[in-house]
C-alpha positions in Angstrom: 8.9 -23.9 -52.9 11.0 -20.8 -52.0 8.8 -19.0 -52.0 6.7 -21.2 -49.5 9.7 -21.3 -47.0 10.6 -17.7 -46.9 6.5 -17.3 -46.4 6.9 -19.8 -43.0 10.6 -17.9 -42.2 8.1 -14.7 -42.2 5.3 -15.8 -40.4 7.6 -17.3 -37.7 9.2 -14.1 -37.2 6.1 -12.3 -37.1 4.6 -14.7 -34.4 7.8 -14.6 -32.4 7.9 -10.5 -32.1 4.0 -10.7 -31.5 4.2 -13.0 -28.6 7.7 -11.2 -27.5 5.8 -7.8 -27.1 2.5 -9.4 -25.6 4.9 -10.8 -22.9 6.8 -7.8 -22.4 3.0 -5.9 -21.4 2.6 -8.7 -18.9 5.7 -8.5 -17.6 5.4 -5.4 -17.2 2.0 -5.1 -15.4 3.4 -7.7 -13.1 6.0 -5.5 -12.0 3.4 -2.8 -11.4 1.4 -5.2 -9.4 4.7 -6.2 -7.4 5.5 -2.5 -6.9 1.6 -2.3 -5.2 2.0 -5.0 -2.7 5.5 -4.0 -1.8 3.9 -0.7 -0.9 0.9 -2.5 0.9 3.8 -4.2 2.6 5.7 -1.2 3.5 2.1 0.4 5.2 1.5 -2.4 6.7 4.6 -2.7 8.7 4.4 0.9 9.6 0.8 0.5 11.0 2.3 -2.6 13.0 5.1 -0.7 14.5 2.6 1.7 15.1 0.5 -0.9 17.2 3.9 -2.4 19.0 4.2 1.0 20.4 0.7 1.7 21.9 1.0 -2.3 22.8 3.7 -1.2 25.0 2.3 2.4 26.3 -0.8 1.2 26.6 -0.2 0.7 30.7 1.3 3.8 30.8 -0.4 7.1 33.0 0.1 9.4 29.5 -1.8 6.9 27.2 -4.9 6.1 29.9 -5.4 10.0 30.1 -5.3 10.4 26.5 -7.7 8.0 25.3 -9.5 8.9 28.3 -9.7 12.8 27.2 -9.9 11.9 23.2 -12.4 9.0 23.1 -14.1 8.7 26.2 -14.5 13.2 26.7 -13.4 12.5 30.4 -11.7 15.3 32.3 -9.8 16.0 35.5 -13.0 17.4 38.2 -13.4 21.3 37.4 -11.3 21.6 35.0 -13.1 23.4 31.9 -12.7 23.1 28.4 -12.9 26.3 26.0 -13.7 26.1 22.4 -13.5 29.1 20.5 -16.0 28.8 17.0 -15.3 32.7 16.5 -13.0 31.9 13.2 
């Protein structure tokens, strides 16, 4: 019968340090999955501040003749562009 208990005691222990390990790897991949969103988080707020402030200068003189130069390839009338492909 000792024998028996001390066989249960074992197993118990053994079950107990399984399950504390296989709960310490999910722990710890949730805290890798927390530190991803966090940094999604982080980016995201950056790219919204970045928006707030082209919300804001969108009106502006500056920002019209930008976009209108870098998207739209509009210039002021005879004023020339020069590329230089030499390099």
């Amino acid at each position: 019968m000792k024998r028996i208990k001390k066989l249960i005691i074992i197993a118990i222990i053994i079950y107990a340090i399984i399950t504390f390990i296989n709960q310490e790897k999910v722990l710890s991949s949730y805290k890798n999955q927390e530190q991803e969103i966090a940094n999604q988080i982080e980016e995201a707020k950056d790219y919204q501040e970045e928006l707030v402030i082209d919300k804001e200068n969108a009106n502006s003189l500056e920002y019209i003749e930008q976009v209108a130069r870098e998207k739209l390839n509009m210039y002021y009338p005879n004023e020339r562009i020069y590329v230089d492909n030499s390099k």
